[in-house]
C-alpha positions in Angstrom: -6.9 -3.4 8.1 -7.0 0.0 6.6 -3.8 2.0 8.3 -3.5 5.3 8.7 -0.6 7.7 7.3 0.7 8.3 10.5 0.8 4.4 10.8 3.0 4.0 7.8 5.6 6.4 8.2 6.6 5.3 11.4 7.4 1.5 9.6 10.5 0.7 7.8 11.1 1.1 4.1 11.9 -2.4 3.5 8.7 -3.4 5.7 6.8 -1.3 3.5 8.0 -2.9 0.4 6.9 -6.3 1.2 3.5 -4.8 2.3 2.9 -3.7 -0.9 3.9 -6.8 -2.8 0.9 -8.5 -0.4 -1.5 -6.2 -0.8 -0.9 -6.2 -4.8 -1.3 -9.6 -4.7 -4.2 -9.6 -2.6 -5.8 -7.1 -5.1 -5.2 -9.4 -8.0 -7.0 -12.1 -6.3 -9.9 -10.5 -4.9 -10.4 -8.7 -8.1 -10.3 -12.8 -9.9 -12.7 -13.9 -7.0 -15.2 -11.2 -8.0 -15.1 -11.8 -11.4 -15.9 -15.9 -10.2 -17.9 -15.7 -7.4 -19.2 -13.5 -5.0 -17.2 -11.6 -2.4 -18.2 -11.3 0.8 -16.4 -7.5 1.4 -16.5 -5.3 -1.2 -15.2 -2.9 0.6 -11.6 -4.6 1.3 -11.1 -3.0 -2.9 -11.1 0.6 -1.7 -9.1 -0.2 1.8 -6.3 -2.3 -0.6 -6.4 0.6 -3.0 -5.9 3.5 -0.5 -3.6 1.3 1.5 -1.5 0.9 -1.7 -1.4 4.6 -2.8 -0.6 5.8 0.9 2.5 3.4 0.7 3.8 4.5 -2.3 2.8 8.3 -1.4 5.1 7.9 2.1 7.8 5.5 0.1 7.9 8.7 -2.8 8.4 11.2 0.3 11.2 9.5 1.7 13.2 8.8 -2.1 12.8 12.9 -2.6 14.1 13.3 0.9 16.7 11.4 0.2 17.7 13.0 -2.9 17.5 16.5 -1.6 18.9 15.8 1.9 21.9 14.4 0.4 22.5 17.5 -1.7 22.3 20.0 0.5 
């Protein structure tokens, strides 16, 4: 389920809030279930973790834009 940047920008701010709460949680879980047992997909960490910093890379553009669009 690893999206692409392109994919991101085009969804809502709000959407992408409650993506990231998900995926945070989903982190925290998978990282208890390796600790526990073993997972099936260890790749899912890295696609969480680069899902989660392209989220908060689009979500920081668009808080500058914000700022700077309103000052102009």
């Amino acid at each position: 389920m690893s999206k692409s940047i392109g994919e991101i920008r085009g969804v809502d701010s709000r959407d992408l809030q409650l993506q990231l709460a998900e995926l945070r949680k989903e982190k925290f879980q998978l990282r208890f279930r390796g600790a526990t047992e073993q997972v099936a997909r260890t790749s899912r960490h890295r696609e969480i973790r680069r899902t989660i910093a392209r989220i908060l890379t689009v979500l920081g553009e668009r808080d500058t834009a914000g700022k700077t669009g309103g000052q102009s």
